[in-house]
N, C-alpha and C positions, 0 to 999 in steps of 0.2 A: 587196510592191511599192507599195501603195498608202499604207501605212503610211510609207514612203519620201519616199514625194511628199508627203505632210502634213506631212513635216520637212522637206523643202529648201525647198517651195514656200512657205516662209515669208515676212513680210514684212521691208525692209531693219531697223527699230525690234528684231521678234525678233531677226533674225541678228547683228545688233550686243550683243543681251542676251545673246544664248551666248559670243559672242564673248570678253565681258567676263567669264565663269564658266569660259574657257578662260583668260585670261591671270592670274584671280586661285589658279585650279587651277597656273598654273607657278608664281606667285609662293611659294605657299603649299606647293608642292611642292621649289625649292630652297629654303625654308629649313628642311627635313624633311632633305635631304641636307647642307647645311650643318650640322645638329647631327649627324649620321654622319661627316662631316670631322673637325668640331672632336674628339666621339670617338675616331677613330682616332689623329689628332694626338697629342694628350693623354690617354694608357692611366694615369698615375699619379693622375689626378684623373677619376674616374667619377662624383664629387656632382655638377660643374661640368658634364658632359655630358648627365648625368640630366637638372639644370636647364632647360638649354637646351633638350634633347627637349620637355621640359613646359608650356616658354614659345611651343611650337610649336603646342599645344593654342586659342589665344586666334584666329589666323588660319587656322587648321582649320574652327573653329568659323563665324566669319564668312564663307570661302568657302562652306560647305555653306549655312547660313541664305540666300545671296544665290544656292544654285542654287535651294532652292525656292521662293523669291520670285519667280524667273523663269520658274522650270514653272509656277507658277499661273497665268501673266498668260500665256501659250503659247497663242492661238488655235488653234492647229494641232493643238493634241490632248484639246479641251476636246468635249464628249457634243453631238452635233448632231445632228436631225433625220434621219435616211434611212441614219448609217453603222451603226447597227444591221446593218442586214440583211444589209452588205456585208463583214459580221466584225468591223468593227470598236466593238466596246460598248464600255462604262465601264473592263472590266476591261481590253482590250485600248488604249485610249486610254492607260491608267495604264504600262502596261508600254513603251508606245511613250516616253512622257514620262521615265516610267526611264530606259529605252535613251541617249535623246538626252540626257539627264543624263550619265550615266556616259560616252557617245563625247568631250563637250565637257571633261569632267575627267581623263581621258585623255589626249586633246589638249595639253591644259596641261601633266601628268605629262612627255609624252614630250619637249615641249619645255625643262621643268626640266631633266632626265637629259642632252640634249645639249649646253644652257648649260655645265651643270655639269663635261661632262667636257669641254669646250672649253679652258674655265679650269685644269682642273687640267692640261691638255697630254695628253691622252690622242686626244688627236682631232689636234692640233696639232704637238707636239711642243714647245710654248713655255707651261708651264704659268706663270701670274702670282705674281708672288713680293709681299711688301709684309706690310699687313694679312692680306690674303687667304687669307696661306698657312696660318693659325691652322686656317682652318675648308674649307680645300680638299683638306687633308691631299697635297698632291701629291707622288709620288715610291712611296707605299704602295700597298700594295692593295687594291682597292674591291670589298669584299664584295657578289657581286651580289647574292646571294638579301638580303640584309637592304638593300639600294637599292633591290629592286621591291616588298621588303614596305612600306615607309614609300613608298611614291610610289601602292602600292594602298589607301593608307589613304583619303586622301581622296575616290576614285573611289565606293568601296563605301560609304562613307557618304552622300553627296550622294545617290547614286541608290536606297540605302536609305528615306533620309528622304522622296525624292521619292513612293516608291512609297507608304512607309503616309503617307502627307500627302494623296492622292489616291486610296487605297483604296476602293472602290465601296460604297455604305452599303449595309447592311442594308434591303432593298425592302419587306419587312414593317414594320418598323415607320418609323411616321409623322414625318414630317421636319416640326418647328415654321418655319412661315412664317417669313420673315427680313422686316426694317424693309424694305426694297426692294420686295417682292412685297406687304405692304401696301399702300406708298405709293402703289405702279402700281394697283392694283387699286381705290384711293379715286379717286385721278386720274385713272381711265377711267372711273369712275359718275358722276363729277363731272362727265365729259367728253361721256357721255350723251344726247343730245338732248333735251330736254323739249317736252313736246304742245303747250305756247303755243311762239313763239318769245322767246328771251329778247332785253331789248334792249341795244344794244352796251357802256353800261356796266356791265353787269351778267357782260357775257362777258369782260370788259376784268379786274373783278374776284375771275372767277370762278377763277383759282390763286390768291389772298390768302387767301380761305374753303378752298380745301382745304387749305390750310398749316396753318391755326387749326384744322380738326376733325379731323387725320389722326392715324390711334395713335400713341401716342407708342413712340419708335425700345424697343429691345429693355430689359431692368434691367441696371442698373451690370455691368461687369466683374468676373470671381470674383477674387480671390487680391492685391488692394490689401493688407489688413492682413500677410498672408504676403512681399509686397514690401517694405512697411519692416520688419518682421523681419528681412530677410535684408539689409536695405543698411545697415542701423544694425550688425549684426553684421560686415560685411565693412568697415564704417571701424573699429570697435575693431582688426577684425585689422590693415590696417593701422597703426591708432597703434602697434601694440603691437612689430611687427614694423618701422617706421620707429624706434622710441625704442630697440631692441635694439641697432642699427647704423643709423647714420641716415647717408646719402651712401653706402652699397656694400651696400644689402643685397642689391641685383639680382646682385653679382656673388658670392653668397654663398649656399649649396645651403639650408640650413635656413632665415636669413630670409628669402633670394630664394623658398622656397617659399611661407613664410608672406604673403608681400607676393602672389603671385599667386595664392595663394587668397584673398587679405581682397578683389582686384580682381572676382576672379571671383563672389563672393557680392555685391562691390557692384552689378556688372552683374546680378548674376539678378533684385536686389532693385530695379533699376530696369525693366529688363524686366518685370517683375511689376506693378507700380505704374505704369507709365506709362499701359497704356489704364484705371485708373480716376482719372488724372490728368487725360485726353484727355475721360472722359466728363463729370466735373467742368467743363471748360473750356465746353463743352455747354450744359451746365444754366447757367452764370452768364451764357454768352450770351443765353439766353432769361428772364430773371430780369428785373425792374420793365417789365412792359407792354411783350415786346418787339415793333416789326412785322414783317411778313413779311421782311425782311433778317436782322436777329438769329436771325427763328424760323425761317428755314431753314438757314442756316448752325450754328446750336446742334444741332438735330434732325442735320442732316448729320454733325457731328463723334459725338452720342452713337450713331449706328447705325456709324460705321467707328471705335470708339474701339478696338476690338481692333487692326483692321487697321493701323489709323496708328499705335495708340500702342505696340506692341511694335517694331516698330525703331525710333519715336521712343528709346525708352529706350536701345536698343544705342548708338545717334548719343549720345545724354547720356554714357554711359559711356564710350565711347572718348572723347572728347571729355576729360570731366572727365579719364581717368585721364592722357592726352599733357599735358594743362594742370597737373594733378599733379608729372608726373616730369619736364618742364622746370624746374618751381619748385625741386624737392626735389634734382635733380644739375645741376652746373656743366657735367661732360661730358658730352660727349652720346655716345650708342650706348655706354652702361655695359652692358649687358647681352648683346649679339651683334656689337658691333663693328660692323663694315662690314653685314651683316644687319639691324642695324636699322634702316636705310630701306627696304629691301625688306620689313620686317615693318608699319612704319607706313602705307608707301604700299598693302599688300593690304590689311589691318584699317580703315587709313579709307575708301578705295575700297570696298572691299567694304559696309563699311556705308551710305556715302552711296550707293551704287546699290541697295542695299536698300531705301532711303528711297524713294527715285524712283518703282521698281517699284512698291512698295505705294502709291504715290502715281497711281499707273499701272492697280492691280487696283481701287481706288475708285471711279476715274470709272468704269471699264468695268463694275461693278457697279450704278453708281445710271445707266447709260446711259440705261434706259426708263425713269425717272423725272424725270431731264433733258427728254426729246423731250416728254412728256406735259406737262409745266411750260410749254416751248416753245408748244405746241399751243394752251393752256388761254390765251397772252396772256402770259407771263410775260416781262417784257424779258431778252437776252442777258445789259446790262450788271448787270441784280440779279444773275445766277448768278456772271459774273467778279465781283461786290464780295462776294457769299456768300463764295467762294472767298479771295479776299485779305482778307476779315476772319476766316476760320478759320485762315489761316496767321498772322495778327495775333498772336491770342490764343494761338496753341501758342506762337509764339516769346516772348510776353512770360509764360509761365509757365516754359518748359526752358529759355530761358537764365540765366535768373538761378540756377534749383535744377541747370544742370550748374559754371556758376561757384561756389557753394556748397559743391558735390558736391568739388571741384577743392581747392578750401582747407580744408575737414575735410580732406581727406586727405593735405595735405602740411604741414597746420601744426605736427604734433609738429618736425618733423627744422629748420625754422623759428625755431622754440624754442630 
């Protein structure tokens, strides 16, 4: 029961974040039954089906990432003080965070499944004819058990992922300080009284000096060279698979695979690359004598280069690949028809609320490094122009390398 209350008693910010992990869970849910339509539809062509199943894989993938985005940032089920005793520990908070994962994708599921048979007229008795009727299969019958297996797919993954994302570390061994828990811990020495009194410009100054002696944020991110590896190989695959059939490969099982695999390796190889893109952006912030502005804002970005710069990169990829495949087809929704706004609108929603969130688990990570800066003297308006000179610097390195990203990959078919 009390486990209960830590999830309702959430605030409006949470409930709004589940909210949005329920309606990307239907989205991403009809269009799981949408390629069981178009299947049944269509028994004489089972590549085209296949296809479509697999291109189901890409907004699977971004709803789950933007459920655990959201259980991290989840006050309500994060280790505090005194719920020890009351049952509920680490392992018990993670399971609760599961739970409420899997209810909100659920949620979603169940509302796909009544969309879906509303349309078909199974609810109604006026199923819609048109496009529609490709991938609604109406008049046939709707295999249940294979409706609730593809509608159970995305529940058990979200709240999979949730669980070991959040799994209780090993108590014996020793957790390396994170850049935060140093910062705080110089910022309160700093903060310290001293046996003279100091005088007021000395305390006025005294967050500039902790800026300049604090350790520096954690070393680069692992797996940059592993990231262009894999994004320089996912544009071959596309060149290779746009030059094979250039304008229909989507609609076509062997190159439309090859094309969403060369996508999928260019996103892993941007997701890889991006936080030591992010930590990079860092270091050049604080590069030729910077002052406390640059030097905290650089410091800032290389301690959350993981954090920010992995859905940075998801946002570069989807991004580049839309900007891609408007370049590269005239028509649009070559690939699912009427579905592919429903696949666009989950895939960039989901990623841009991904962004947010992780933009959301930052501050509330450097919180006590914030208040201590506060404390020490340090003006509000330094922290907002920290702030908007780190967002400066991201945007004037991703957009230019997702614009880039966008024309490598649609220049064969160009040609």
């Amino acid at each position: 029961m009390l486990a209960l209350r830590l999830t309702r008693a959430a605030r409006p910010a949470v409930q709004l974040r589940r909210l949005l992990v329920a309606a990307a869970s239907a989205g991403t849910g009809f269009l799981l039954l949408g390629s069981l339509g178009y299947a049944l539809n269509h028994p004489q062509t089972p590549g085209a089906a296949a296809l479509r199943l697999a291109w189901c894989v890409v907004p699977l993938a971004a709803t789950v990432y933007l459920a655990l985005a959201v259980a991290r940032t989840d006050p309500g089920t994060r280790p505090r003080p005194g719920l020890s005793a009351v049952g509920l520990g680490p392992g018990r908070l993670m399971a609760v965070s599961a739970l409420t994962t899997l209810l909100a994708c659920l949620l979603g599921s169940l509302v796909a499944l009544a969309v879906f048979l509303h349309l078909r007229g199974d609810l109604t008795g006026l199923p819609i004819d048109g496009k529609g009727a490709q991938f609604l299969a109406a008049g046939r019958h709707l295999p249940v058990p294979a409706a609730l297996t593809l509608l159970a797919l995305l529940p058990l993954a979200a709240s999979g992922a949730v669980a070991l994302s959040l799994r209780p570390r090993d108590p014996r061994r020793p957790a390396a300080k994170g850049t935060g828990a140093r910062w705080y811990a110089v910022l309160h020495k700093a903060e310290a009284p001293a046996e003279a009194p100091a005088a007021a410009e000395e305390e006025q100054a005294g967050w500039s000096d902790v800026l300049t002696v604090a350790p520096p944020p954690r070393e680069a991110p692992a797996g940059f060279p592993w990231g262009v590896a894999a994004l320089a190989a996912g544009l071959a695959v596309q060149a290779y698979a746009n030059r094979a059939a250039p304008g229909s490969v989507l609609a076509l099982p062997v190159e439309g695979s090859a094309v969403l695999g060369g996508w999928l390796l260019t996103a892993l190889g941007l997701v890889l690359a991006a936080p030591g893109l992010t930590y990079l952006c860092g270091k050049v912030l604080q590069s030729a004598q910077p002052g406390a502005l640059r030097l905290l804002a650089g410091r800032v970005l290389m301690s959350e280069a993981t954090r920010i710069g992995r859905p940075l990169g998801v946002v570069c990829a989807v991004t580049s690949a839309a900007l891609a495949t408007t370049a590269m087809y005239d028509q649009p929704a070559a690939a699912f028809g009427p579905l592919s706004t429903v696949a666009t609108l989950v895939v960039g929603g989901c990623t841009l609320a991904t962004l947010l969130t992780a933009a959301v688990e930052a501050r509330q990570s450097r919180a006590d490094t914030t208040s201590a800066l506060l404390r020490l003297g340090a003006p509000a308006t330094m922290l907002r122009a920290s702030a908007a000179l780190r967002a400066g610097a991201l945007i004037a390195l991703f957009v230019p390398l997702t614009l880039l990203i966008a024309y490598l990959s649609a220049l064969p078919p160009t040609n």
